[in-house]
C-alpha positions as CSV (number, residue, x, y, z in Angstrom):
1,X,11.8,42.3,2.9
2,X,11.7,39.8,5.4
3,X,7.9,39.1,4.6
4,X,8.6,38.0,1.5
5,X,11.5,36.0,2.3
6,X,9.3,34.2,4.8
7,X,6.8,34.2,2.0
8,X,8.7,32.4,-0.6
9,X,10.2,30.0,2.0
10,X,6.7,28.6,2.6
11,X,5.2,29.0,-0.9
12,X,8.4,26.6,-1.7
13,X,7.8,24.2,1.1
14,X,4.5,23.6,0.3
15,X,5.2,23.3,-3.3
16,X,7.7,20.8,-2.3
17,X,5.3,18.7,0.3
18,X,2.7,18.9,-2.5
19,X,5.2,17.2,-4.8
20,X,6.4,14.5,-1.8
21,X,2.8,13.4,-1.0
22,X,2.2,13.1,-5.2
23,X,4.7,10.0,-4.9
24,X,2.4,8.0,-2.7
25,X,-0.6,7.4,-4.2
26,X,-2.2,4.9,-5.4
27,X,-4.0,6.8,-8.6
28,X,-1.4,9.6,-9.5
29,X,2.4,9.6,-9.5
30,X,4.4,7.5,-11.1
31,X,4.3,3.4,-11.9
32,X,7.0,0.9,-11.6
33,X,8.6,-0.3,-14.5
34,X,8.2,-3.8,-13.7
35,X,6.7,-6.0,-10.7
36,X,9.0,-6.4,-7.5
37,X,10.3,-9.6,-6.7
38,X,8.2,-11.7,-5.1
39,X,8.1,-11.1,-1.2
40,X,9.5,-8.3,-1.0
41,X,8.9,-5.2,1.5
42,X,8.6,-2.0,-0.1
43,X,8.6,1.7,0.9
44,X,5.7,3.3,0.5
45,X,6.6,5.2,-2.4
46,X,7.6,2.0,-3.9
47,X,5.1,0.2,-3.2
48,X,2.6,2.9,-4.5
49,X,4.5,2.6,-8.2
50,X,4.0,-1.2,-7.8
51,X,0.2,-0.8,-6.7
52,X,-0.4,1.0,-10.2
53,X,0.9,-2.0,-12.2
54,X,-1.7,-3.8,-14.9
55,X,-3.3,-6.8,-13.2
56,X,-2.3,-5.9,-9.3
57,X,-4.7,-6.5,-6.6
58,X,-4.2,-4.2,-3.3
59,X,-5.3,-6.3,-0.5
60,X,-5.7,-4.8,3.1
61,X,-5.2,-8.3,5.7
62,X,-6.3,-6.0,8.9
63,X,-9.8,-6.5,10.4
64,X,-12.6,-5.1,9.0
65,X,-13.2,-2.8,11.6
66,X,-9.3,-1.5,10.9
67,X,-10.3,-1.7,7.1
68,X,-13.1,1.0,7.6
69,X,-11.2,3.0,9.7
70,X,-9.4,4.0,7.1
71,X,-7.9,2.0,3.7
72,X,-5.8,2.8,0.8
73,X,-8.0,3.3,-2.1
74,X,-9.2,0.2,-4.5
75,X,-8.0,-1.9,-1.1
76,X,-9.9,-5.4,-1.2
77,X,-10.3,-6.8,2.4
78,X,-9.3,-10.5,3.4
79,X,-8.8,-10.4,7.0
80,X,-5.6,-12.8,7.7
81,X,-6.6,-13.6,11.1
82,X,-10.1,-14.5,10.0
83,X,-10.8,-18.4,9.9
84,X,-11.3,-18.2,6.1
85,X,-8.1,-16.6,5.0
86,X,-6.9,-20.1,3.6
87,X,-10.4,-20.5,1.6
88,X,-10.1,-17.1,0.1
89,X,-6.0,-16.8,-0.3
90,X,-7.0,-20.6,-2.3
91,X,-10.0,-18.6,-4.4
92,X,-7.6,-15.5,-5.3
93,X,-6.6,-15.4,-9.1
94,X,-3.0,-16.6,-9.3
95,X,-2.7,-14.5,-12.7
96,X,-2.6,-11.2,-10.6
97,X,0.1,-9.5,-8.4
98,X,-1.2,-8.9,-4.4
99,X,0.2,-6.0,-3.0
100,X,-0.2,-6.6,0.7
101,X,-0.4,-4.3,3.3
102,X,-1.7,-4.6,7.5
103,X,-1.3,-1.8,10.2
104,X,2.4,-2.4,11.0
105,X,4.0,-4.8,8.6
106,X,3.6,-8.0,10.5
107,X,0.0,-9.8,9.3
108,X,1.5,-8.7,5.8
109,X,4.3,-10.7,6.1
110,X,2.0,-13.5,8.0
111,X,-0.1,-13.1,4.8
112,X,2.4,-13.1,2.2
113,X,3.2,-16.5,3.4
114,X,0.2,-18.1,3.7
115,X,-0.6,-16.7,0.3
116,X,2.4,-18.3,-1.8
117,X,1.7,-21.9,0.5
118,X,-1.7,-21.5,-1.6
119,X,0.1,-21.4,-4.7
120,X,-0.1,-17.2,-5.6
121,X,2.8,-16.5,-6.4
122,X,3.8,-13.0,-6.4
123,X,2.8,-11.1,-3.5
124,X,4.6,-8.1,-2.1
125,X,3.9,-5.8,0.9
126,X,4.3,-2.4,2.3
127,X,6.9,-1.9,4.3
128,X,5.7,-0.4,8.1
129,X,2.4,-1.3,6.8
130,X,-0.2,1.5,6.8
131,X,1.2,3.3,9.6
132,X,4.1,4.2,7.0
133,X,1.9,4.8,4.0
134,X,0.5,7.9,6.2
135,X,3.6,9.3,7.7
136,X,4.7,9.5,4.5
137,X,1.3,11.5,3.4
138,X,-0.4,9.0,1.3
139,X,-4.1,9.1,1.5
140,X,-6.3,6.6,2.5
141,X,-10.3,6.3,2.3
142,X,-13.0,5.1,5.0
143,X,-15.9,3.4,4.3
């Protein structure tokens, strides 16, 4: 009896971490309705169902050596520290959504600025940065 208690308790809890890690993904779960305000900070579930929007651009502002550690998937690297970032946040296609993300939350926010001072205007970013996007079990991809 108490083996399959014990059974069914963990047969439940991983069906249940299984459906908690589905939420932050960048290719399954669900979508936002709409775009978040501009500027905002999301949680990574949130941002996840904001990533998945039509015409949203995921952009990783870490280093590259951070970026091939370990990205979220479809990530496009522009290093915000790199002497460039004002060339490339000037080249970016002001027609898309940029959803921002760093290790911690703090270049995004450094980025999200820098990118509406270059005229694209709506940029959001992930809350905690990518440090929060793993605790909360979404995946992420090295290259």
């Amino acid at each position: 009896m108490r083996s399959t208690v014990a059974a069914a308790v963990m047969v439940a809890a991983l069906i249940l971490g299984g459906c908690a890690d589905a939420t932050v993904s960048t290719t399954s779960g669900p979508t936002a309705s709409s775009a978040p305000a501009a500027g905002s900070s999301l949680s990574p579930a949130a941002f996840a169902a904001a990533a998945k929007l039509p015409n949203t651009v995921l952009l990783d502002v870490r280093t590259p050596a951070e970026f091939a550690q370990g990205h979220i998937t479809g990530a496009v690297n522009v290093d915000v520290e790199a002497s460039n970032f004002a060339q490339k946040a000037a080249a970016l296609d002001r027609t898309k959504n940029y959803a921002v993300y760093c290790r911690s939350g703090n270049r995004s926010k450094t980025a999200m600025s820098a990118l509406q001072k270059a005229g694209v205007g709506h940029v959001f970013d992930l809350a905690g940065g990518i440090t929060a996007w793993q605790s909360s079990g979404g995946p992420v991809v090295t290259s």
